[in-house]
VEXMI-320388 format. One line per field, with one value per atom (N, C-alpha, C): residue number from 1; x, y, z; residue in one letter. Coordinates in nm, 4 decimals. Atoms other than C-alpha are relative to their C-alpha. Last residue first. Layout:
i c(NUM,...)
c1 c(X,...)
c2 c(Y,...)
c3 c(Z,...)
aa c(a,...)
***
This chain:
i c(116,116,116,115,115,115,114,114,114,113,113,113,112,112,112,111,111,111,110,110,110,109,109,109,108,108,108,107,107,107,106,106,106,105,105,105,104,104,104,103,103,103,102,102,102,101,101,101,100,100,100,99,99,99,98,98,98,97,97,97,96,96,96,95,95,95,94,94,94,93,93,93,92,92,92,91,91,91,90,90,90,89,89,89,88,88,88,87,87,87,86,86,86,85,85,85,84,84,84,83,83,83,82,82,82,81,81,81,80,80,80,79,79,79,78,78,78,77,77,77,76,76,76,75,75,75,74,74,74,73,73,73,72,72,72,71,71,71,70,70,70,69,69,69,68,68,68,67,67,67,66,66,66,65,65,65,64,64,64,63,63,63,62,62,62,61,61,61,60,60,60,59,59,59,58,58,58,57,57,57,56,56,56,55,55,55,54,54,54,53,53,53,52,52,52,51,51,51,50,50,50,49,49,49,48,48,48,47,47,47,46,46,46,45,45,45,44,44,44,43,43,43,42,42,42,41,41,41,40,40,40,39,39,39,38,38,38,37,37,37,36,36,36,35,35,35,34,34,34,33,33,33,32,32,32,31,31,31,30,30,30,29,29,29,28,28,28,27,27,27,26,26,26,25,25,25,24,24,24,23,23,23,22,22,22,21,21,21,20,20,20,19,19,19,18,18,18,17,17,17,16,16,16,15,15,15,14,14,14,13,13,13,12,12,12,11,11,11,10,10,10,9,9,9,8,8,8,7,7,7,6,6,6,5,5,5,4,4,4,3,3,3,2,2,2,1,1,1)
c1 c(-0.1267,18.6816,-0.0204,0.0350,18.4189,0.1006,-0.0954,18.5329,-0.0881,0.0224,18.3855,0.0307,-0.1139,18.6296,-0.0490,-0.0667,18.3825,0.1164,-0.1383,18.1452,0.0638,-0.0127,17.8555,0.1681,-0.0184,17.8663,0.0475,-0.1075,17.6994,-0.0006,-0.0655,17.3952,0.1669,-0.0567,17.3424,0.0365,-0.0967,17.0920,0.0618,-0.0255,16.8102,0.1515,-0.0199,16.7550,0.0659,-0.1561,16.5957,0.0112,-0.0306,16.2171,0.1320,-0.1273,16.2179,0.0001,-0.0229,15.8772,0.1459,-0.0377,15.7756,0.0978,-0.0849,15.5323,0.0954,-0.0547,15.2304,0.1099,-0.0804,14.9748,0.1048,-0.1372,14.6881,0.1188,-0.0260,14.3797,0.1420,-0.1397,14.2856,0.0404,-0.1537,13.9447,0.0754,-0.0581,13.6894,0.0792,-0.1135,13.4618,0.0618,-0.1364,13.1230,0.0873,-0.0709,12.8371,0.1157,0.1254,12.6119,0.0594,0.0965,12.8757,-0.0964,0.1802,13.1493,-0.0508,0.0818,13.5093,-0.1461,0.0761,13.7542,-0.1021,0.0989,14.1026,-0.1392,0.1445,14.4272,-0.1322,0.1525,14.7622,-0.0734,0.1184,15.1554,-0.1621,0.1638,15.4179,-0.0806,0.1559,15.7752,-0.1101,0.0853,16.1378,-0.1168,0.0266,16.3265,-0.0237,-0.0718,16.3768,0.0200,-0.1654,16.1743,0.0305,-0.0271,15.7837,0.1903,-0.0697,15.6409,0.0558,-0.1528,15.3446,0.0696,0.0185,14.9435,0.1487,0.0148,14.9970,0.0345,0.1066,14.9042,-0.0223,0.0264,15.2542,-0.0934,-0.0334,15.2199,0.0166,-0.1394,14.9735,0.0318,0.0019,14.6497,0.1950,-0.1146,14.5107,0.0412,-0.0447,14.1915,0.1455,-0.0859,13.9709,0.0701,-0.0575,13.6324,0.1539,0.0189,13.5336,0.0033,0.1281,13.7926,-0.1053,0.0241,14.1061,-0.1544,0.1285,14.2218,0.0365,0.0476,14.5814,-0.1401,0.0910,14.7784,-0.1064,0.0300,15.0836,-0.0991,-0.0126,15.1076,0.0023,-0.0811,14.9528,0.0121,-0.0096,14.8345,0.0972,0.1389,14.7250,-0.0322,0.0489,15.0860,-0.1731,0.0531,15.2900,-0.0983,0.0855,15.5440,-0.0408,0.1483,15.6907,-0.0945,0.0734,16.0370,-0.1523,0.0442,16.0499,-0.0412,-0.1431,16.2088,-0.0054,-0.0146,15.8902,0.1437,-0.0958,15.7373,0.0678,-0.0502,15.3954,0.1848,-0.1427,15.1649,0.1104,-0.1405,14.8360,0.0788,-0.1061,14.5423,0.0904,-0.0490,14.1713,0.1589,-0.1046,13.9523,0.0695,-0.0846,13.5923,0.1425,-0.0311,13.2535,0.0952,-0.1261,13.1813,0.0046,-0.0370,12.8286,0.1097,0.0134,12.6761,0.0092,-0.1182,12.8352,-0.0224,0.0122,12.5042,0.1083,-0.0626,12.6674,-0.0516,0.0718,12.6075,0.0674,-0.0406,12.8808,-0.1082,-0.0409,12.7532,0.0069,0.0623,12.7508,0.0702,0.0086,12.9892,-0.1129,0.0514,12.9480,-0.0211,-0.0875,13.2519,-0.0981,-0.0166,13.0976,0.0641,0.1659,13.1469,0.0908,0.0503,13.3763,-0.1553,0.0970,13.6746,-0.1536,0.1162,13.8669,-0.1037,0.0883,14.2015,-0.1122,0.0671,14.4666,-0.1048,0.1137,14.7591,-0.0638,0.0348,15.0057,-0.1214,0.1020,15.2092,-0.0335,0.1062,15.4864,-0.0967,0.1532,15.7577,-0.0766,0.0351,16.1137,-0.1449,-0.0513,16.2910,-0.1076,0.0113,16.1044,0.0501)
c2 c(0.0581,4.2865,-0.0561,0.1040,4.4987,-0.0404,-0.0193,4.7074,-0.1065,0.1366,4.7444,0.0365,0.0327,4.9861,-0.1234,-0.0605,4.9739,-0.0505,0.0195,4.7502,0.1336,0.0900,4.8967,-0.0556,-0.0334,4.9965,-0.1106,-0.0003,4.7988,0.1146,0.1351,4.8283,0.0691,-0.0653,5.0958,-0.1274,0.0659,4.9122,0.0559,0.0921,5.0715,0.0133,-0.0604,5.2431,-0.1166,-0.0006,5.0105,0.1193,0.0237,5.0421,0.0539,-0.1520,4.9512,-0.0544,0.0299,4.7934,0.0856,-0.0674,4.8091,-0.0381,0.0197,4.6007,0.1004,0.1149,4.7114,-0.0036,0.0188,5.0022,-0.1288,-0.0159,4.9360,-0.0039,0.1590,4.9871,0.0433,0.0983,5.3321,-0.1317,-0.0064,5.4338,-0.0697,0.0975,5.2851,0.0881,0.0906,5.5008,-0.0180,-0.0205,5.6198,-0.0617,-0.0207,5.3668,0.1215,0.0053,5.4047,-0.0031,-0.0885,5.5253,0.0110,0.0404,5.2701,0.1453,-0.0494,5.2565,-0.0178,0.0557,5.0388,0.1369,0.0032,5.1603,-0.0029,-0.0012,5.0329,0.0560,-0.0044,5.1169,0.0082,-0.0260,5.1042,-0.0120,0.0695,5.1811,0.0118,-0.0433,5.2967,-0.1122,0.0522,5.3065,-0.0047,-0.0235,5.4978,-0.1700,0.0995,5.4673,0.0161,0.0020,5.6628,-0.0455,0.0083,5.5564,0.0168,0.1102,5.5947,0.0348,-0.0433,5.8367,-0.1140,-0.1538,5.8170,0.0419,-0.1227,5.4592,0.1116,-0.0695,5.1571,0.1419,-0.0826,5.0246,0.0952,-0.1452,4.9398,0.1134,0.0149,4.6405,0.1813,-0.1108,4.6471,0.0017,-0.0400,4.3288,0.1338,0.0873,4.1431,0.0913,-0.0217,4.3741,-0.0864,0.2006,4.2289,0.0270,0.0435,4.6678,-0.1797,0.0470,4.7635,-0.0688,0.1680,4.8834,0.0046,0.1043,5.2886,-0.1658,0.1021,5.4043,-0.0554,0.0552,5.6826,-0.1317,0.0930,5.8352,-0.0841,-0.0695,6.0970,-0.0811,0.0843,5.9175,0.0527,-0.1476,6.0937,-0.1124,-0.0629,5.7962,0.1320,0.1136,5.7346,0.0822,0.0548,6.0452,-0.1256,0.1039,6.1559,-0.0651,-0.0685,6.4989,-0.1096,-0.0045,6.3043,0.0609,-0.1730,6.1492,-0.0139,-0.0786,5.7901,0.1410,0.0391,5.5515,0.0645,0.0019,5.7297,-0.0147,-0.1319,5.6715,-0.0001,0.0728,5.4392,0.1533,-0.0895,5.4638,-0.0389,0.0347,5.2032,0.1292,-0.0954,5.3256,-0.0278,0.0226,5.0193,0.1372,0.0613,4.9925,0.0164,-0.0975,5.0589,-0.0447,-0.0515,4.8371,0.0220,-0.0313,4.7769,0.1273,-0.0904,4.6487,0.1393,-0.0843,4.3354,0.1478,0.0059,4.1002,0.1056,0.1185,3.9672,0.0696,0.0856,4.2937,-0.0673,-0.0837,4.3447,-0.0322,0.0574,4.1980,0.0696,0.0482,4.3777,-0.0423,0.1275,4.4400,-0.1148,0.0258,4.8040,-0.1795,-0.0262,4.8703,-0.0039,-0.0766,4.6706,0.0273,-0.0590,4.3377,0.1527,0.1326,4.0809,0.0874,0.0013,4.3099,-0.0787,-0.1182,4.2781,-0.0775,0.0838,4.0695,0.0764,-0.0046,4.2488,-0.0678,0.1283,4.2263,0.0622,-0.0592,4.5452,-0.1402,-0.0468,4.4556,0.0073,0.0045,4.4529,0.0088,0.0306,4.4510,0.0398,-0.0250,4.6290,-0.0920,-0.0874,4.4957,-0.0011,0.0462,4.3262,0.1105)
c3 c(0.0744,1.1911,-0.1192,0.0504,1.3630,-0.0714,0.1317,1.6591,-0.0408,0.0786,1.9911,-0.1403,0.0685,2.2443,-0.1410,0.0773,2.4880,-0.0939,0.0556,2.6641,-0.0694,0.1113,2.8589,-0.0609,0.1114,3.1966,-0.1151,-0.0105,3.5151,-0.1633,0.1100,3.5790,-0.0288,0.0919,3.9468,-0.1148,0.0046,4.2000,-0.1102,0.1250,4.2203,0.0420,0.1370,4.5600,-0.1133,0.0015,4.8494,-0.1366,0.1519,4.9080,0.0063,0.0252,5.2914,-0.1809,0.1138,5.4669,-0.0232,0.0990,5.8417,-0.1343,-0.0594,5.9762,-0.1252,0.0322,5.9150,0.0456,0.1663,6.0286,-0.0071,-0.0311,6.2414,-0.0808,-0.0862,6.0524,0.0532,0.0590,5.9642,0.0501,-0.0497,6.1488,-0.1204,-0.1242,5.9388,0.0327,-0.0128,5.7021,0.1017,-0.0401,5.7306,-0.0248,-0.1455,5.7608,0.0549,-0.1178,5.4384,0.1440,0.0335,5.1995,0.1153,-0.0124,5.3294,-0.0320,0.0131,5.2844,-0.0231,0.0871,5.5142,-0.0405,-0.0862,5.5976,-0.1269,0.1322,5.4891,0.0890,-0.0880,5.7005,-0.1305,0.0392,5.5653,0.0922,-0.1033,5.7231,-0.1300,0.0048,5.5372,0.0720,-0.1015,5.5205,-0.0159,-0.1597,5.2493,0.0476,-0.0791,4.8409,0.1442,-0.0274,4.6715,0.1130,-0.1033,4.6385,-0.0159,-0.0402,4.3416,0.0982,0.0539,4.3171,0.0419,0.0894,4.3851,-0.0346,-0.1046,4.4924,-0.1133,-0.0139,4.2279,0.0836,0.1441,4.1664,0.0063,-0.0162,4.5442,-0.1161,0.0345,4.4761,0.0453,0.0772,4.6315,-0.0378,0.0307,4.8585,-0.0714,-0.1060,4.9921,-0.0440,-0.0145,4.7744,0.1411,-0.0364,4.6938,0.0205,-0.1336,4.7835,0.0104,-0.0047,4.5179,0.1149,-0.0277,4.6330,-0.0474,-0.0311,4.6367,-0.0810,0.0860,4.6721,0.0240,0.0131,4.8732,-0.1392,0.0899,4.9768,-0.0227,0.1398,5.1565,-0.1352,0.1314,5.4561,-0.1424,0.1573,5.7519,-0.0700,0.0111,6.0543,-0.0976,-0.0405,6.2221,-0.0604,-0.1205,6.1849,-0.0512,0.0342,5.9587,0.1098,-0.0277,6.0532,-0.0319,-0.1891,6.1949,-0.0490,-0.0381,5.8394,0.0769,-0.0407,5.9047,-0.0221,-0.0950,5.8720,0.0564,-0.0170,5.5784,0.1315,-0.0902,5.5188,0.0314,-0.0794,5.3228,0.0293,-0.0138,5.2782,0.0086,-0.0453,5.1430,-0.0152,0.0670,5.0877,0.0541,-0.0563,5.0257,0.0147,0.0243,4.8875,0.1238,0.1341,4.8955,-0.0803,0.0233,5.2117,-0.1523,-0.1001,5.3200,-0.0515,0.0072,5.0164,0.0567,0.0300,5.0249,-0.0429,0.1468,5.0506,-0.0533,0.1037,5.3517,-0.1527,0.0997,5.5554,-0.1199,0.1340,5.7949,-0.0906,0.1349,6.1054,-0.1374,0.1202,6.4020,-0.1427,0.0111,6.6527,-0.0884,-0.0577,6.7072,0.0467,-0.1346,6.5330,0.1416,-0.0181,6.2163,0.1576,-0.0949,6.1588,0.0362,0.0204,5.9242,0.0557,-0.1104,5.8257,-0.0275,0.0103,5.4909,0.1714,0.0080,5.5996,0.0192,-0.1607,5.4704,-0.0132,-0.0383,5.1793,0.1205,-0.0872,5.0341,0.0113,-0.0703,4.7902,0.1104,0.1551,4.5503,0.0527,0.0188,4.8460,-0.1446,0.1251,4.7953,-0.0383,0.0848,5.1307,-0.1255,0.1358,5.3935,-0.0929)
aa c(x,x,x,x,x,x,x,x,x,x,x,x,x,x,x,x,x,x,x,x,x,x,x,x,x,x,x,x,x,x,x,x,x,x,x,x,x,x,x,x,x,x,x,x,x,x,x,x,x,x,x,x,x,x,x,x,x,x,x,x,x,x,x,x,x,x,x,x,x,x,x,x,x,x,x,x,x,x,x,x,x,x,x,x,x,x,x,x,x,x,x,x,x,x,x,x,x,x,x,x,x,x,x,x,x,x,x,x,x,x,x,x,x,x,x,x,x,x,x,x,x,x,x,x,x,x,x,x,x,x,x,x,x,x,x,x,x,x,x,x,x,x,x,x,x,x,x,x,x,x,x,x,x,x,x,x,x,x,x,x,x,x,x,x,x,x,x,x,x,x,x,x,x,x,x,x,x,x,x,x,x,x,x,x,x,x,x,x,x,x,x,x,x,x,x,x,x,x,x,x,x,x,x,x,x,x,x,x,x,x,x,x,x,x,x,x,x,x,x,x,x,x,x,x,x,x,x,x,x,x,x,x,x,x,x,x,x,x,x,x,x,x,x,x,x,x,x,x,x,x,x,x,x,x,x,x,x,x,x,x,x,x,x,x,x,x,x,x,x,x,x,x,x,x,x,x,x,x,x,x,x,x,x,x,x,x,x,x,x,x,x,x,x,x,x,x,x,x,x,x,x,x,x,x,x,x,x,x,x,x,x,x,x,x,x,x,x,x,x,x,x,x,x,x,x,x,x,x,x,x,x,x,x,x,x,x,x,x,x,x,x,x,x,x,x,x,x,x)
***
């Protein structure tokens, strides 16, 4: 996918023991979405220089929202869940990979305008 707007997941249901997330939503905090560069050799799977929190009714997070814009590459993303009372999640598995393209150059203006 070229030049995406966001980032979607499906907020987990039970802890890693297999318990139930408590329904009254006091579990999960919130969200902490990375994203990583899928063509730097020092970029690994699980460090993300790029980052963004989510609220904990978070099903999504736009990319506008990361701690800087993203120049034009490749990239993974991964979300992982925050909790106070449990710790946080491992990173989720990361995505399929994304590419922010470079802007597109506008064309130049007219010249030569005269009024008659």
């Amino acid at each position: 996918m070229t030049n995406p707007t966001q980032i979607t997941w499906t907020d987990p249901t039970t802890n890693v023991d297999g318990t139930p997330i408590d329904p009254a939503g006091t579990e999960i905090t919130g969200f902490a979405v990375g994203v990583r560069s899928a063509t730097d050799p020092a970029s690994v799977a699980g460090t993300y220089p790029f980052t963004a929190s989510a609220p904990a009714n978070a099903t999504s997070a736009l990319l506008s929202a990361l701690s800087a814009v993203l120049p034009p590459d490749n990239y993974f993303a991964a979300v992982q869940t925050l909790s106070t009372s449990n710790g946080n999640s491992a990173w989720s598995a990361e995505s399929n990979q994304f590419t922010i393209a470079a802007p597109v150059s506008p064309p130049n203006p007219p010249s030569n305008v005269q009024v008659a």
